[in-house]
N, C-alpha and C positions, 0 to 999 in steps of 0.2 A: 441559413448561413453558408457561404461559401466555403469551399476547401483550400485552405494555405497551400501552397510547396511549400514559403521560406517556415513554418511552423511547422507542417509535417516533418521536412530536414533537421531542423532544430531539436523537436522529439525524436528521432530515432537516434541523435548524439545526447541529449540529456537526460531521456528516461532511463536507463543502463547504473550510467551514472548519480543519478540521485538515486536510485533506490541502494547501488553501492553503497554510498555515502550511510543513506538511513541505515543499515545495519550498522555502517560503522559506529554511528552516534548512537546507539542501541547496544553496542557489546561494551562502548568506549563508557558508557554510563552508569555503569557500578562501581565506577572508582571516581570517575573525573566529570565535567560537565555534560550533559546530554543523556542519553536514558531511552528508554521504552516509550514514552510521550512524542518528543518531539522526533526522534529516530521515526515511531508511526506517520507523524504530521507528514516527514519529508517522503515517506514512502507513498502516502495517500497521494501526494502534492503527483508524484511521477505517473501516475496513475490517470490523476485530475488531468492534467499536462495531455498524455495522451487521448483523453477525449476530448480534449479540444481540438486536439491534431486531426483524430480519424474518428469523432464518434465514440457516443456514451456504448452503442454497441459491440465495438472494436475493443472497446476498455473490457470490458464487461469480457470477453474472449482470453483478453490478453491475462486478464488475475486469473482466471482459471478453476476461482471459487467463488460462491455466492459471498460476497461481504456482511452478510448474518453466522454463514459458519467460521467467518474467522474472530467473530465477534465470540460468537460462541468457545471458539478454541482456546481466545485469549483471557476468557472467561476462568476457563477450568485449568489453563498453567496455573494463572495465578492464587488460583484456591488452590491446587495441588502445590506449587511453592509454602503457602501459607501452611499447610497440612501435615509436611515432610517433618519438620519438627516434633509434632503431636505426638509420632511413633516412635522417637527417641526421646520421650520423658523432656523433652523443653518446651520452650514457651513457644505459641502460636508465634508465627512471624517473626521466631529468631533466625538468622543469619545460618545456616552449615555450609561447610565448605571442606572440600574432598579438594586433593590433591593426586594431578592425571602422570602416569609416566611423563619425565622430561621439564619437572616442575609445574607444569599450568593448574592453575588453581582455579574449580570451579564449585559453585556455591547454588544457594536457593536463590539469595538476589540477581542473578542472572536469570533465572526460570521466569522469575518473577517480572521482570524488564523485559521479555521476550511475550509474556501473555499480556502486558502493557500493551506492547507495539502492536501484535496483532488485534486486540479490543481498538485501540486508534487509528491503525488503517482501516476496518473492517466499520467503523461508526464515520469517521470520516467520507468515506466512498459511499457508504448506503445516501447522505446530505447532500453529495454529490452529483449522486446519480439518480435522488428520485427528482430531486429540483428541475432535472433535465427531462425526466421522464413525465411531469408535470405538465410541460407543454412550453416552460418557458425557452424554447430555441436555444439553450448556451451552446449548444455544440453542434457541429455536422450532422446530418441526416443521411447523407449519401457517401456510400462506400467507396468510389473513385468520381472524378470532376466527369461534369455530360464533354462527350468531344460535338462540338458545333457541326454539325454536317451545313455544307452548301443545297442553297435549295435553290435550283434554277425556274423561273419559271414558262410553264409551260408553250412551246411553238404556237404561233396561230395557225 
């Protein structure tokens, strides 16, 4: 597969961006529509996005973690969310919520939407990246485009 410009330009203005976005829709999700699911979806998607741009190995650089440990991280919020209760004589999975200086209210369902999004970026990206690893070509192989050299041929 050849190397875009108009797609690699594209990613370096909309990966930023969506992944802005996906936390949004990941903090904005314990009150109102959107959550740790789809918040992950859009973050994997920035991800996705960039290996089509530059390569499944380029992506692979840019997360900075293997997409099994964040599988794994997002694993253990959300059992520790689930947990936090236990220790204060309520029920598995009920809601606490502490209140930070300056009013902001923060809770276990927040923890709990954060080990969400990381389990779904981290499952989503490994589907992505082995599919490519597989052999089926989705993405770049080649780090920069070849520059064509002129080839003259030789005087008699």
């Amino acid at each position: 597969m050849r190397l875009s410009l108009i797609l690699r330009t594209a990613a370096q203005l909309l990966v930023p961006l969506m992944i802005l976005f996906s936390i949004f829709l990941m903090l904005r999700g314990h009150n109102e529509s959107g959550g740790g699911f789809i918040g992950g979806l859009v973050g994997a998607s920035a991800f996705a996005l960039y290996a089509m741009a530059y390569g499944t190995r380029a992506s692979r650089r840019a997360l900075h973690v293997d997409p099994r440990t964040l599988m794994a991280a997002g694993v253990g919020i959300a059992l520790v969310s689930a947990l936090i209760p236990l220790f204060t004589g309520d029920a598995f999975f009920q809601g606490l919520w502490a209140e930070l200086p300056g009013g902001i209210k923060v809770g276990t369902p927040i923890l709990f939407d954060i080990g969400v999004y990381l389990l779904v970026v981290g499952m989503a990206l490994i589907v992505v990246y082995e599919l490519d690893d597989d052999g089926l070509s989705l993405f770049p192989r080649e780090e920069r485009p070849r520059k064509k050299t002129s080839h003259t041929p030789p005087a008699p």
